[in-house]
C-alpha positions as CSV (number, residue, x, y, z in Angstrom):
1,X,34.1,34.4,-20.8
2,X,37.1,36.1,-21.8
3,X,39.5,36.4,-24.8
4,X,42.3,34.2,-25.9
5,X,45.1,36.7,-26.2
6,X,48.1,38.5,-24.2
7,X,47.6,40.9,-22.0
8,X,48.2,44.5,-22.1
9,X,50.0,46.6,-20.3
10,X,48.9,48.9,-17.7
11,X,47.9,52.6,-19.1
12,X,50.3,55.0,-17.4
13,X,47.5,57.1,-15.9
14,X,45.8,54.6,-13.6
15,X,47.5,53.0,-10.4
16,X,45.6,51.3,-7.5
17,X,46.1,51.4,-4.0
18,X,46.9,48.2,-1.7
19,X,43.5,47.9,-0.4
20,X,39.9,48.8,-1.4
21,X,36.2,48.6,-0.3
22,X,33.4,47.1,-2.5
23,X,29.6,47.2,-1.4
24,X,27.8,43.4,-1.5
25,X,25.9,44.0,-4.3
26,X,24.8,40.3,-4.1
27,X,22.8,41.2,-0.7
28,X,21.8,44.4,-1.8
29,X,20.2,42.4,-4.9
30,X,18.2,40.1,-2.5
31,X,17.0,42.5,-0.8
32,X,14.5,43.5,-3.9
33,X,14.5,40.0,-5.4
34,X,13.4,37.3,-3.1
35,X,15.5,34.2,-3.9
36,X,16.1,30.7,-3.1
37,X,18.4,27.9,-4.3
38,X,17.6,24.5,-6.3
39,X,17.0,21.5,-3.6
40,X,18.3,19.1,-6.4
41,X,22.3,21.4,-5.6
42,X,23.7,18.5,-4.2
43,X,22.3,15.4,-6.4
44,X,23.2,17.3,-9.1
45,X,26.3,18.2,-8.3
46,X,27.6,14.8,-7.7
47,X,26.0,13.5,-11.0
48,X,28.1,16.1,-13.1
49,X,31.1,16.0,-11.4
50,X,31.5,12.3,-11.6
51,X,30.9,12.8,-15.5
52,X,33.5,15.6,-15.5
53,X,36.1,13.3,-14.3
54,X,36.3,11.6,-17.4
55,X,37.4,15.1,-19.5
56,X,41.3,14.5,-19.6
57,X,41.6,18.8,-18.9
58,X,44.5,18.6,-16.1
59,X,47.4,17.1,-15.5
60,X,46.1,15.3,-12.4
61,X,42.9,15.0,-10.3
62,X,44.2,17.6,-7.5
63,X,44.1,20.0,-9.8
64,X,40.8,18.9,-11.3
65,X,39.4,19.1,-7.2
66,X,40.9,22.2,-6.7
67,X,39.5,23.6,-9.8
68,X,36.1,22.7,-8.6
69,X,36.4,23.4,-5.0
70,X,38.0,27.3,-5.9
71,X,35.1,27.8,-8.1
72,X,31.9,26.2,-6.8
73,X,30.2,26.3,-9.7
74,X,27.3,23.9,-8.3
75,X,26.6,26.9,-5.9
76,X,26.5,29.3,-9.4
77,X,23.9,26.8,-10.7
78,X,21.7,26.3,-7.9
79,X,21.4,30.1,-7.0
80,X,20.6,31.0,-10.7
81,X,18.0,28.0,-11.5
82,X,15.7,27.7,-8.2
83,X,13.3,26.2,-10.3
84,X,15.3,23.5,-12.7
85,X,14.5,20.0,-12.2
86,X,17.4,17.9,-11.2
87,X,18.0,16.9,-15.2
88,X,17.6,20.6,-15.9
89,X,20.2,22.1,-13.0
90,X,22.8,19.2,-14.7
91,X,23.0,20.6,-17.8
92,X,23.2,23.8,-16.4
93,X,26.3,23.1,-14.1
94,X,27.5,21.1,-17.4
95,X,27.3,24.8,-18.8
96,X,29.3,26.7,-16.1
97,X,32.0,24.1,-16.1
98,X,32.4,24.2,-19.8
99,X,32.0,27.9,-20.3
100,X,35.0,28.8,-17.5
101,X,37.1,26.0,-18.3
102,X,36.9,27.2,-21.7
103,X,37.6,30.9,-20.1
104,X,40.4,29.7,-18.6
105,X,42.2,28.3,-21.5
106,X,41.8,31.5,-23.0
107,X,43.5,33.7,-20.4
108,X,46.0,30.9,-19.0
109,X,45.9,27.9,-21.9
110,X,47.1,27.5,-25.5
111,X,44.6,30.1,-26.7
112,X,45.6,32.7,-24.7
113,X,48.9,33.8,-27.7
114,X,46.9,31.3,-30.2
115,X,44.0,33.4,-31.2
116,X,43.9,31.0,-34.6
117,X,43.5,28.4,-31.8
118,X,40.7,30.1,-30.6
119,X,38.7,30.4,-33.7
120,X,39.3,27.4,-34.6
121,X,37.9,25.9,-31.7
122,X,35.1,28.3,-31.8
123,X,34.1,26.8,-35.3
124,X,33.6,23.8,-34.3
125,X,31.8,24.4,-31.9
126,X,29.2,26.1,-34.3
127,X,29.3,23.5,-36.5
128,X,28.0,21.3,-33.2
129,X,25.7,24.1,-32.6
130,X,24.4,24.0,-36.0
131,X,24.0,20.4,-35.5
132,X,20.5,20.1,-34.9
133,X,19.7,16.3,-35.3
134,X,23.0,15.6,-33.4
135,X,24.1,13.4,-36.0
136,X,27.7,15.0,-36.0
137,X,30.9,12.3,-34.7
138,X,31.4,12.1,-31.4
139,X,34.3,15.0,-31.2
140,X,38.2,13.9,-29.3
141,X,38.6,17.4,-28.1
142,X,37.1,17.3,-24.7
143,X,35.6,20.8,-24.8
144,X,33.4,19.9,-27.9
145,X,33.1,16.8,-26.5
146,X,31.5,18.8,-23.1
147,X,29.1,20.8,-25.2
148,X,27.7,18.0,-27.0
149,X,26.9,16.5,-23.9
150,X,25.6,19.9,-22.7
151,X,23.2,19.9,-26.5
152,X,21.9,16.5,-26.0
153,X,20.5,17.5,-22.7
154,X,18.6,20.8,-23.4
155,X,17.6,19.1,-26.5
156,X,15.7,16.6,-24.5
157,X,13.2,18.9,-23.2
158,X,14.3,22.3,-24.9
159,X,12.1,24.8,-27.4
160,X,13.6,25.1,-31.3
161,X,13.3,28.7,-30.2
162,X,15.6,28.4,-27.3
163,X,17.9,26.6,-29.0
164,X,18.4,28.6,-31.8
165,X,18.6,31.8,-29.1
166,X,21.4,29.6,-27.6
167,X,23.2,29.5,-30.7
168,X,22.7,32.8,-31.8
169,X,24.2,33.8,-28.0
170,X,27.5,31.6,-28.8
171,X,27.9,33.5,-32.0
172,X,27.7,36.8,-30.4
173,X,30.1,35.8,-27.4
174,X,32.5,34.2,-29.5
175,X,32.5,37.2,-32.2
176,X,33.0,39.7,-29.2
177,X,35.7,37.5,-28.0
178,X,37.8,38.8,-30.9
179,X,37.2,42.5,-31.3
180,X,38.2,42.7,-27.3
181,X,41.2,40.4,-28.3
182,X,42.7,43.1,-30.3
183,X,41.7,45.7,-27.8
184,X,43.8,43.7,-25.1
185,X,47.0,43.4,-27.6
186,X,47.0,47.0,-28.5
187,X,46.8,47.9,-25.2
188,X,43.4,49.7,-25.7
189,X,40.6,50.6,-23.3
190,X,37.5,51.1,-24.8
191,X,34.9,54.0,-24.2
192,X,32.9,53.5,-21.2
193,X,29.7,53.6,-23.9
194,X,31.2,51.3,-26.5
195,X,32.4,49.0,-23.9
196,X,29.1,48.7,-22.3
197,X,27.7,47.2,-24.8
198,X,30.3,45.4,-25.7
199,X,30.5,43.5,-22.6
200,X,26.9,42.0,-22.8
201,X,28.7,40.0,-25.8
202,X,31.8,38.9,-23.6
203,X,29.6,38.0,-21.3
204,X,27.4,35.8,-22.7
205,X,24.2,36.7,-22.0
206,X,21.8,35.3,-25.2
207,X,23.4,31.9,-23.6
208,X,22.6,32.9,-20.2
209,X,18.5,34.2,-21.4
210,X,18.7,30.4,-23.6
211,X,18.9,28.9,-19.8
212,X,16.2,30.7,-18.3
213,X,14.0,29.8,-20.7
214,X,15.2,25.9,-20.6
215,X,15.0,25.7,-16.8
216,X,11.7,27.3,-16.6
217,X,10.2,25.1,-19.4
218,X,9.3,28.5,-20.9
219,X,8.2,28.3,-25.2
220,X,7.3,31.7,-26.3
221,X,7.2,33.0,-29.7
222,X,10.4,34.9,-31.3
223,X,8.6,38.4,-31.6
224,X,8.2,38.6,-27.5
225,X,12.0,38.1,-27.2
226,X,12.4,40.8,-30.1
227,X,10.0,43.4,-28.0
228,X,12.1,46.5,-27.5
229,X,10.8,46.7,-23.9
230,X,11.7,42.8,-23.2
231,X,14.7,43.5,-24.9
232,X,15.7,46.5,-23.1
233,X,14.7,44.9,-20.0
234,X,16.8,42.3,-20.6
235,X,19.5,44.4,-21.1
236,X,18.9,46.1,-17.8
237,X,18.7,43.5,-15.5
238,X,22.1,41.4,-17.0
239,X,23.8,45.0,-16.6
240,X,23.4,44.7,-13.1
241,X,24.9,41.4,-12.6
242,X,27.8,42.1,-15.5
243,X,28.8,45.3,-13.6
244,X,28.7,43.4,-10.3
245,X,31.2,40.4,-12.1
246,X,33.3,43.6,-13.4
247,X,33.7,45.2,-10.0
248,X,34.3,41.2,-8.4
249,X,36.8,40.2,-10.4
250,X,38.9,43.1,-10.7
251,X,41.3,42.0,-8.5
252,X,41.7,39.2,-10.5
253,X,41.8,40.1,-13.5
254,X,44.3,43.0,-12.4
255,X,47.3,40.5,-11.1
256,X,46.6,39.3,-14.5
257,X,47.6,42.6,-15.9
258,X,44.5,42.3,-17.8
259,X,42.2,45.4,-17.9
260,X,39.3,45.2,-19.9
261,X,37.1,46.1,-16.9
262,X,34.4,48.8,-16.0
263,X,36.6,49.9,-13.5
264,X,39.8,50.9,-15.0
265,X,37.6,52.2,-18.0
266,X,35.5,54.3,-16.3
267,X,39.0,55.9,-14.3
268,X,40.5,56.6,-17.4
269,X,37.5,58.3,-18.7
270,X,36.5,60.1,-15.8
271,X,39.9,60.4,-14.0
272,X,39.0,58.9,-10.8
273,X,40.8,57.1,-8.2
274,X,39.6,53.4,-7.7
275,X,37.3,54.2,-4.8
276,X,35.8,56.9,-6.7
277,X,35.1,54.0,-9.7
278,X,33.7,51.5,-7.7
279,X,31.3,54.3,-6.4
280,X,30.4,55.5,-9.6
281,X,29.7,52.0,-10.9
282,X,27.6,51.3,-7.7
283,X,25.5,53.9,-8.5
284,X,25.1,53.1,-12.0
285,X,24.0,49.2,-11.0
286,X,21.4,51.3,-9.0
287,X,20.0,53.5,-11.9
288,X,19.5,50.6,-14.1
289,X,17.9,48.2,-11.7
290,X,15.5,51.4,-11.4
291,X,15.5,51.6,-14.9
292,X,14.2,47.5,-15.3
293,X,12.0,48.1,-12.2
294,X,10.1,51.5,-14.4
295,X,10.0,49.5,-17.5
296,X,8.1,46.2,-15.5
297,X,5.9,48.6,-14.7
298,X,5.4,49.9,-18.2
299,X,5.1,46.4,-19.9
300,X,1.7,45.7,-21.4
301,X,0.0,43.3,-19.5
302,X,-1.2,41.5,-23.1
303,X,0.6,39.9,-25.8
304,X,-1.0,38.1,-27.8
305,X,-3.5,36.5,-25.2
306,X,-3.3,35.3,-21.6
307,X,-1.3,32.4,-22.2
308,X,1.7,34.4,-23.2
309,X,1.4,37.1,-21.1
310,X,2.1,34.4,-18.0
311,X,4.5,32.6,-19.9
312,X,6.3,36.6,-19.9
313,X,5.9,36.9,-16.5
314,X,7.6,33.8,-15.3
315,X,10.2,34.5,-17.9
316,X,11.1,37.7,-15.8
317,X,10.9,36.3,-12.9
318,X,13.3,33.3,-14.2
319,X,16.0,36.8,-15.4
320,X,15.3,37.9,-12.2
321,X,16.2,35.4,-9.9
322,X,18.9,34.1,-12.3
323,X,20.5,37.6,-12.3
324,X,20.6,37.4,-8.5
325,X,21.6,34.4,-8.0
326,X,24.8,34.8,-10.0
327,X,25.4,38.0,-8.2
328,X,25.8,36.1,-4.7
329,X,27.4,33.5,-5.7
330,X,30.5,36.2,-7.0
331,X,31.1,36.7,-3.7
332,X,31.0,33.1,-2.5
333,X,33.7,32.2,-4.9
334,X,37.5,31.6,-3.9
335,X,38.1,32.3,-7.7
336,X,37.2,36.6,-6.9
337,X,38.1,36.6,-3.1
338,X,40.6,34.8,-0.8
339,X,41.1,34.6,2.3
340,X,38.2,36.7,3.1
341,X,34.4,36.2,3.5
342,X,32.9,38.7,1.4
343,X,29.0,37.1,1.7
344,X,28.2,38.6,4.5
345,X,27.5,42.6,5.2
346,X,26.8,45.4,3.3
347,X,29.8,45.8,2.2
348,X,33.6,44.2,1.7
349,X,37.4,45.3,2.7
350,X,39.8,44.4,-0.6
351,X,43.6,43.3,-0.4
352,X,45.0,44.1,-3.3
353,X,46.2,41.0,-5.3
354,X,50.0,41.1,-6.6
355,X,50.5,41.3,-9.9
356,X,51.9,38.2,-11.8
């Protein structure tokens, strides 16, 4: 999700040509990882979306449908939780359409000069997060008011554990939100180093793990998720996808003029034209899914008894398949590519999009 702030300008030492080639990393992905989507995608879909209709978020419901019908965030859901029953895959779609409408009220809405606004809102929502019995007034801001609904259902079925991970996740996104809100002001690009991890922050991904675990039904103890090889895994496996979103929505978030992205960073550092950064990040996404594939192989088949050890393994497999199934559906979505079917192939030609 990104920050509530302006946007900066373009540094002086970067410029982009008027089209580009990107490889389909979303293939390439399931092409290691075999992968499947939810058979409860449509049932769920239409559940949620007739409860979304009652968030008054737009001016009027053609933009509500074309909000859903650019995104397709039912397809994000049921490529990232094969395995979620149909209550499950609910609250996850709840998820996507309450994380990127918040997102897009912080690059196009109220929050995006506001950044008071944006902590503001972000309080409150820890306070709901912090909420545990769920005793807290029924909120009149409909973006609370979406993440209470979102609380009630993973509490239903969800781990203290995982809930507690969840909250932890929002704390980190939303504190990361407003170091890379100054860097966007000032006009800054980060180090490629510092922004790496960084982004794992912005992008949310104790939140995303908090889902796994919830879909999958999975209750292990705190010290397995403190492991530094779970950890670093963990970390390996969500860089792939977060490089993957960086390299899709640069386009995007170009026209914008906003340039927190791997790819302008790692030109500035490296002086390289565009072509030369997408390369250099497509080889990176390779090293690290290496990198998660060597550790996997590393892992010690025991922790703590055979029960855990399985509930581990299905836990990986959940980051796994979730990590793919994101990936694709970047390149399914209008809101990264128009007017072009990028699904397909090994790799994809790029217009670039006019800045706005």
């Amino acid at each position: 999700m990104p920050v509530p702030t302006s946007t900066c300008n373009l540094p002086t030492s970067l410029s982009f040509p008027a089209r580009f080639v990107i490889p389909q990393l979303g293939n390439f992905l399931e092409a290691h990882i075999p992968h499947m989507a939810n058979p409860h995608h449509i049932a769920a879909r239409d559940d949620i979306y007739e409860w979304y209709t009652k968030f008054p978020i737009y001016e009027n419901e053609k933009h509500r449908a074309a909000f859903l019908q650019q995104s397709r965030f039912d397809v994000m859901a049921a490529l990232s939780f094969p395995h979620a029953t149909e209550f499950q895959l609910g609250a996850c779609l709840i998820f996507y359409l309450w994380s990127f409408v918040v997102d897009d009220i912080a690059d196009e809405g109220v929050c995006q000069e506001d950044t008071e606004a944006f902590v503001r809102l972000t309080k409150i929502c820890m306070e709901v997060l912090n909420d545990t019995e769920g005793t807290m007034k029924r909120s009149n801001d409909p973006y609370v008011e979406m993440l209470q609904d979102l609380l009630a259902r993973m509490r239903t079925t969800g781990s203290e554990g995982m809930l507690r991970r969840f909250t932890q996740g929002f704390n980190d996104w939303s504190s990361s939100q407003i170091t890379q809100s100054q860097q966007r002001s000032n006009g800054e690009l980060p180090r490629v180093r510092k922004f790496l991890t960084e982004r794992r922050n912005t992008f949310g991904i104790g939140m995303a793990c908090a889902l796994i675990e919830y879909t999958m039904d999975i209750d292990l103890p705190d010290f397995i998720f403190k492991d530094p090889t779970v950890v670093e895994m963990t970390e390996a496996m969500f860089d792939v996808t977060i490089w993957a979103n960086d390299l899709c929505s640069f386009n995007k978030e170009q026209a914008q003029g906003d340039y927190q992205n791997l790819i302008p960073i790692l030109m500035q550092e490296y002086r390289l034209d565009l072509q030369s950064a997408i390369s250099k990040l497509t080889e990176m996404v390779r090293q690290r899914l290496d990198r998660y594939y060597h550790l996997k192989a590393q892992l010690h088949p025991i922790y703590g008894g055979l029960e855990i050890s399985g509930e581990l393994v299905r836990y990986l497999e959940g980051l796994e398949v979730a990590n793919v199934g994101v990936t694709k559906w970047y390149y399914q979505s209008p809101r990264y590519f128009r007017d072009v079917d990028a699904s397909q192939g090994s790799f994809v030609e790029v217009e670039l999009f006019e800045h706005r």
